[in-house]
C-alpha positions in Angstrom: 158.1 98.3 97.4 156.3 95.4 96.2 153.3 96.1 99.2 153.2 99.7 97.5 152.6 97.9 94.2 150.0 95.6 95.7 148.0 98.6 97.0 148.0 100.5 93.8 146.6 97.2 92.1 143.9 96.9 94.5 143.1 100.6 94.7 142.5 100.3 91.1 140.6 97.5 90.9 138.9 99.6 93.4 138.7 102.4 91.5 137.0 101.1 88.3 133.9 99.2 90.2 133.0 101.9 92.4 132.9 103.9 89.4 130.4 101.8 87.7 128.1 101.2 91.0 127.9 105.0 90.7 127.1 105.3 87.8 124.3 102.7 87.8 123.0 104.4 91.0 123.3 107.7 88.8 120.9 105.8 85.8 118.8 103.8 87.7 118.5 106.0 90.9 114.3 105.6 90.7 114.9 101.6 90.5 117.2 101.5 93.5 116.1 99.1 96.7 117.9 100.4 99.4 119.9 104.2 99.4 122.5 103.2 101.4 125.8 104.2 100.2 127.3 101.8 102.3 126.5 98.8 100.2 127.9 99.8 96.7 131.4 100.6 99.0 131.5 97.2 100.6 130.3 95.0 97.1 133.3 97.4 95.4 135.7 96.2 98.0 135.1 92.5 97.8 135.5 93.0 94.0 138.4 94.8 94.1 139.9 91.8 96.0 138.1 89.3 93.7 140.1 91.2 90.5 143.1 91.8 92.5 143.2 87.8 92.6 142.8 87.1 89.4 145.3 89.5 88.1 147.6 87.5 90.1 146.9 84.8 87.7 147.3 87.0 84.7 147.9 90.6 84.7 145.7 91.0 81.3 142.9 88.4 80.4 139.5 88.5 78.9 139.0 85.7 81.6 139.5 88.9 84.5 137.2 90.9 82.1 134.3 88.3 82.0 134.4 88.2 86.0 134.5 91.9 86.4 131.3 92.3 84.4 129.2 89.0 85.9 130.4 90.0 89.2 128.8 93.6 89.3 126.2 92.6 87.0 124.7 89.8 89.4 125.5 92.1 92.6 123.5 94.6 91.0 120.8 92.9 90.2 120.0 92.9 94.0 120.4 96.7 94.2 117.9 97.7 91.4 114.2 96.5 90.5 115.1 96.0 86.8 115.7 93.7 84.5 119.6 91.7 84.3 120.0 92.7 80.8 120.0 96.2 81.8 122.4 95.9 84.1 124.6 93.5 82.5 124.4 95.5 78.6 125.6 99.0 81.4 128.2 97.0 82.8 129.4 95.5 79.3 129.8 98.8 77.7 131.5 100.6 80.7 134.2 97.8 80.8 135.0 98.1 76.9 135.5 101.9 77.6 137.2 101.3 80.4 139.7 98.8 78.7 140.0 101.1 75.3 141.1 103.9 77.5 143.6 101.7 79.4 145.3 100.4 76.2 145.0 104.3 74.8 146.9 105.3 78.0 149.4 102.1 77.7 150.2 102.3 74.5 151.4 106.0 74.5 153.3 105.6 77.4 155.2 102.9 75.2 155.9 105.3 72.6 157.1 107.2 74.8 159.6 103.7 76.1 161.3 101.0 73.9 157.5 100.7 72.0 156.4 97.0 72.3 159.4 95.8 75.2 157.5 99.0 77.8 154.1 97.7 76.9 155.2 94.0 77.7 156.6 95.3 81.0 153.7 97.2 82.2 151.1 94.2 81.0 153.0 91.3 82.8 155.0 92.6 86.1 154.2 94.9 88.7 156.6 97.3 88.7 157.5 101.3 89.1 156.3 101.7 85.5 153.3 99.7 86.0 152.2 101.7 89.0 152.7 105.1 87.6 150.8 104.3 84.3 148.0 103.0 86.9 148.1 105.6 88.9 147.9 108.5 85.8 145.3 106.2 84.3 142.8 105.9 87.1 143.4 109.7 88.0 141.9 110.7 84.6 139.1 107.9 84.6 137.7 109.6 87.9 137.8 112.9 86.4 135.9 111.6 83.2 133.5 110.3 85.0 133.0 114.1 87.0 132.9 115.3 83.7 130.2 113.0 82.5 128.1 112.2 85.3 125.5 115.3 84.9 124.4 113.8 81.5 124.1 110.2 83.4 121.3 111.5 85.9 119.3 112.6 82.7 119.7 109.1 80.8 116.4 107.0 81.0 117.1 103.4 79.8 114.5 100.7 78.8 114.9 96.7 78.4 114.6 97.4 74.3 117.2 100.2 74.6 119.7 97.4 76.6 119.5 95.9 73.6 121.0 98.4 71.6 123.8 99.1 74.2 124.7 95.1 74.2 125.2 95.2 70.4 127.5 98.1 70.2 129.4 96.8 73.5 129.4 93.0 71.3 130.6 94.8 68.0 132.7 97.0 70.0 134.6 94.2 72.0 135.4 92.5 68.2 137.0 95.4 67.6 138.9 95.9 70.8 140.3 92.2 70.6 141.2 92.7 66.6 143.1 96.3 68.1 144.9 94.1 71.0 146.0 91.4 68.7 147.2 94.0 66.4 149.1 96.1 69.5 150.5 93.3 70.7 151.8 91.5 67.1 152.7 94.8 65.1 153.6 97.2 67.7 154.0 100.8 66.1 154.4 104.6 67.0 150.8 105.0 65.5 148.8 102.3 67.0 148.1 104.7 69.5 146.4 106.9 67.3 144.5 103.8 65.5 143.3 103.2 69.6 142.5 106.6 69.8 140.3 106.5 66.5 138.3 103.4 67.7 137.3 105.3 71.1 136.2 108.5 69.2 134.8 106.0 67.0 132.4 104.5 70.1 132.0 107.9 71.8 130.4 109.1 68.8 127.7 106.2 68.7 127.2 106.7 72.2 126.8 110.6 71.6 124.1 109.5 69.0 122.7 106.9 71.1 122.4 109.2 74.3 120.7 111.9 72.0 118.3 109.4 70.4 117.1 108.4 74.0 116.8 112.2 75.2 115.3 113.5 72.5 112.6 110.4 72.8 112.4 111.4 77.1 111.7 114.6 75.7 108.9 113.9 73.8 107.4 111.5 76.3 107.8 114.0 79.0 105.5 116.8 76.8 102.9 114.4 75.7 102.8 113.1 79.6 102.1 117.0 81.0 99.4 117.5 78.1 98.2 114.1 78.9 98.3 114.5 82.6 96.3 118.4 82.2 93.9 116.6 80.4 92.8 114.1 83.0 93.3 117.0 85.3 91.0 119.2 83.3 88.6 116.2 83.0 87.9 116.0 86.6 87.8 119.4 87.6 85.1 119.5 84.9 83.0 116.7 86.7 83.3 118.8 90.2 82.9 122.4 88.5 79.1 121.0 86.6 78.0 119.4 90.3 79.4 123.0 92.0 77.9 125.0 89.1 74.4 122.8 89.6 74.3 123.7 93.6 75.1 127.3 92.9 72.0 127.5 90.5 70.1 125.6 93.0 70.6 128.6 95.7 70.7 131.0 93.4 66.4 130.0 93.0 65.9 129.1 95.9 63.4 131.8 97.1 61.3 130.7 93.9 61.7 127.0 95.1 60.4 128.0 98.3 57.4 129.8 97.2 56.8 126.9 94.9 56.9 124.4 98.1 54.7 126.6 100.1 52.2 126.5 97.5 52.5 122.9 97.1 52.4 123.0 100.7 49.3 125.2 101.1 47.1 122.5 98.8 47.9 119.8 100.5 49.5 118.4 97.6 52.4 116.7 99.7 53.5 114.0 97.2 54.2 116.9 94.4 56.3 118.5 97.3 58.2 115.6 98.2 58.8 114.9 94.5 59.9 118.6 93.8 62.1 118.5 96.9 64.0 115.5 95.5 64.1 116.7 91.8 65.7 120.0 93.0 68.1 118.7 95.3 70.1 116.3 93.3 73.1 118.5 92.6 73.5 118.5 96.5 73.3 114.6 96.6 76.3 114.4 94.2 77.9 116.9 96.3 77.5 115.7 99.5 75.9 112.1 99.4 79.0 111.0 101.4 81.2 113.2 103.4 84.2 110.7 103.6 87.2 113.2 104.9 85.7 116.6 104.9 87.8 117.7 102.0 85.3 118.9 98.8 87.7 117.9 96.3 88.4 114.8 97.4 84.8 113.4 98.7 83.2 114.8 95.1 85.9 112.7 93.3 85.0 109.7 95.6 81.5 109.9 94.9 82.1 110.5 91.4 83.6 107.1 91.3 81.4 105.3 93.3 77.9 106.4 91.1 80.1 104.7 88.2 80.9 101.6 90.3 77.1 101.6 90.7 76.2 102.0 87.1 78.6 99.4 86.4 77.2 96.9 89.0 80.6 97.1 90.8 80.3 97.0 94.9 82.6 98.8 96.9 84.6 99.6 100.4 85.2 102.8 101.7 87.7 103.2 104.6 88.9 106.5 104.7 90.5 109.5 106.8 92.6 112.6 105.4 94.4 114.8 107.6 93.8 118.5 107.8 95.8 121.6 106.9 99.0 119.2 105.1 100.7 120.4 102.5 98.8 117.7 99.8 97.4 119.6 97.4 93.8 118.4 96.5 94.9 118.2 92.6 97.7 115.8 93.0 94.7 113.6 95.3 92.7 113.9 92.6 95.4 113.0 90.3 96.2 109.9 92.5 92.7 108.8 93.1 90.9 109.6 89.7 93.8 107.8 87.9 93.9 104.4 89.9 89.9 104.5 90.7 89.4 104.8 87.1 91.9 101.9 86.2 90.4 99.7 89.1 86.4 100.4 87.5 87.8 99.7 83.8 90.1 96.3 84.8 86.9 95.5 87.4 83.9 96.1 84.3 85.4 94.2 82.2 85.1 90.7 84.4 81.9 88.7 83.9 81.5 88.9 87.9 82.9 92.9 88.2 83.4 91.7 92.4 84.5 94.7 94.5 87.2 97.6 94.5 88.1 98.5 98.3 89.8 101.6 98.6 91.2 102.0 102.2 93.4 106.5 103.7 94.9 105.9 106.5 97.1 108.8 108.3 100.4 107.4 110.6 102.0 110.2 112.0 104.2 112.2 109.3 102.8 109.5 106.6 99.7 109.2 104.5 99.0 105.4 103.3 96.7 104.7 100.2 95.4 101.0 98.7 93.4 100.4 95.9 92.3 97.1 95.1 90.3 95.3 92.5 89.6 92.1 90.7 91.0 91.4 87.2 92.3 89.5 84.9 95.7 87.4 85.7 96.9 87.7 82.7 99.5 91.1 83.2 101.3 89.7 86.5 105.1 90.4 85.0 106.1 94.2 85.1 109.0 96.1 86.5 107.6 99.2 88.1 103.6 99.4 87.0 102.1 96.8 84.3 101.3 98.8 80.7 98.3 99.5 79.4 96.7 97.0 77.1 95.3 99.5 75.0 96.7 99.6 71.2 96.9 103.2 70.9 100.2 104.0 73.4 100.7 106.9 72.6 97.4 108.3 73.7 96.6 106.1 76.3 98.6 104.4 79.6 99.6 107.8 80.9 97.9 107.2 84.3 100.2 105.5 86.3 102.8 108.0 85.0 100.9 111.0 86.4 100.5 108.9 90.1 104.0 108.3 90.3 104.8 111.5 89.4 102.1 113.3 92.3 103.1 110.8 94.5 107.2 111.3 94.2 106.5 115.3 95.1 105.7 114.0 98.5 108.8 111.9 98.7 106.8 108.8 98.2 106.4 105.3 96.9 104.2 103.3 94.8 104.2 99.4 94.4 101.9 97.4 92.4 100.8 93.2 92.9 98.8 91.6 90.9 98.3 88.2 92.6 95.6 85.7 92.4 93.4 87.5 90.2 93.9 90.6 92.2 95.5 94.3 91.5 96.7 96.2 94.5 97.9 99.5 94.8 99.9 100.5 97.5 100.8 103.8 98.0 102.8 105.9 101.0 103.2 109.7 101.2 104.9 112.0 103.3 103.2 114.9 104.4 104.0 118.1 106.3 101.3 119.1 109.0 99.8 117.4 112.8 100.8 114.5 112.9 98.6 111.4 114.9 99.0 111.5 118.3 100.0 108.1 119.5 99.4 107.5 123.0 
């Protein structure tokens, strides 16, 4: 019996650490390294033995509960691009929730008993009793957790909003060890119901909590899309005046052509030449520089290269875009107006502006994009993409957003360097179509 009892305790030491790798893959799912299942099985396994050990010392200590967190906290760390005290403030709350519901669980079942002489069994030998309340216990945690997870995959969290989560889990934990002190000195047939009242109590700041961050998502997400169809809308406008200008332009043509005959006719062949290049500007912004044969895509190229020239910014253009994908030319635009922009603004405002290098390149199935320019050293610390040093937030640093979210409709990734005075964006799409030929 006592290798049944053994297995129940490490199956539940099991249990509750898988749980919480899921549920940090079911938060931070955009931060996550690698996707392979595999790893979050085998860290919960060595954990489950590392707990399983040091319940062998003592059944119930905060000594087991401070391992449990640092343990998958650290582990973590090397899972997910963000910072530890988002991981470790996650982890925190999870195991006072998990604990609360365990003494919840415990203490009814010792109502049920001989009150405090059942709860003293079940806390300090493995036993029958002790593997049935583990068993019952664990059985309900998974299904909470089924119950919950849906609202976990829509939960955003920040570093300021771990903050907040490792204050409740701190004031939370005072109240848990004030609630086991009082269990285990004035057992009664209420204190379930006072263990009952304290999680109700922390379910109901987490409610608030989740709604607060939601609601907040929310807003963000609308002022993102209106944001987004503005920059959208901005350089359509750019294309639309230079396709509006050539359409004029052919629509006078015969009278441009009786004009240059005339010219012509008199000899005067400097006025020509002159009127020639005065008329045909709009189709020297169109098509100064065919760089992949797609209209939207050159225009917005060329776009950005007259401002690198206003701006005394030199340039390198290495590029190639494969035909009939399914990449639509707005969510190119998107990507390429956004980061060309942010690479002439960063690049202007140096005393030596130096040069932005934007290099396509197509490999098979997969479409690569880098964009680099000089700046300042000064932003080099940042997570996913650095934030924009404008004051106004609200209205501005909504570029990078609308890239990442173009670029994760193709199943893509973005990463951003800024090293030695240097800001790189690297970019990889996947693309339906004919792919390269490799011989």
């Amino acid at each position: 019996m006592n290798i049944i009892f053994e297995f129940v305790e490490i199956i539940a030491c099991f249990i509750e650490i898988f749980v919480l790798y899921k549920i940090y893959r079911d938060i931070l799912y955009k931060y996550r390294y690698a996707q392979n299942n595999h790893i979050d099985l085998g860290l919960a396994i060595i954990g489950a033995f590392i707990i399983w050990m040091c319940n062998h010392i003592s059944l119930f200590s905060y000594f087991t509960m401070l391992i449990f967190v640092l343990y998958i906290s650290i582990s973590s760390v090397f899972l997910y691009n963000v910072n530890f005290v988002v991981i470790f403030s996650l982890g925190s709350f999870y195991l006072l929730c998990l604990s609360c519901f365990d003494f919840l669980v415990l203490t009814l079942f010792s109502e049920f008993g001989n009150g405090r002489e059942t709860l003293s069994i079940i806390l300090s030998t493995m036993g029958f009793l002790r593997t049935i309340v583990i068993i019952v216990v664990k059985f309900f945690w998974i299904m909470l957790y089924f119950l919950v997870k849906k609202y976990f995959v829509k939960f955003s969290i920040k570093i300021g909003d771990s903050y907040t989560v490792l204050a409740i889990s701190c004031v939370g934990l005072v109240g848990f060890v004030f609630l086991v002190n009082q269990t285990f000195k004035a057992f009664s047939y209420t204190i379930s119901s006072l263990w009952l009242s304290f999680i109700i109590f922390l379910a109901l700041l987490s409610f608030i909590f989740y709604f607060t961050i939601t609601t907040r998502e929310e807003k963000m997400k609308l002022n993102f899309s209106e944001m987004r169809n503005h920059l959208l809308e901005e350089n359509y406008k750019t294309i639309n005046a230079i396709y509006m200008s050539n359409a004029k332009l052919h629509h006078d043509l015969n009278n441009h052509l009786n004009v240059l005959y005339q010219l012509l006719e008199d000899g005067n062949t400097d006025e020509a030449k002159e009127y020639i290049k005065n008329i045909s500007a709009p189709i020297m912004k169109l098509s100064k520089t065919v760089w992949t044969g797609m209209d939207v895509i050159d225009v917005i190229i060329n776009s950005k290269l007259e401002k690198m020239k206003e701006k005394g910014i030199s340039f390198e253009i290495n590029v190639e875009f494969p035909q009939n994908t399914n990449i639509s030319s707005h969510d190119m635009c998107t990507i390429l107006g956004n980061l060309l922009d942010n690479a002439i603004e960063a690049a202007s405002a140096l005393e030596n502006p130096g040069k932005i290098s934007l290099t396509i390149r197509k490999i098979n199935y997969f479409l690569l994009i880098k964009i680099s320019n000089p700046c300042a050293n000064h932003n080099t610390k940042f997570t996913y993409y650095p934030e924009t040093t404008k004051k106004d937030k609200e209205l501005h640093g909504w570029g990078f957003p609308s890239v990442i979210d173009a670029v994760q409709k193709y199943n893509g990734s973005l990463k951003c360097v800024n090293e030695k005075n240097e800001f790189v964006v690297k970019i990889v799409l996947f693309f339906e179509g004919t792919p390269d030929i490799i011989n």
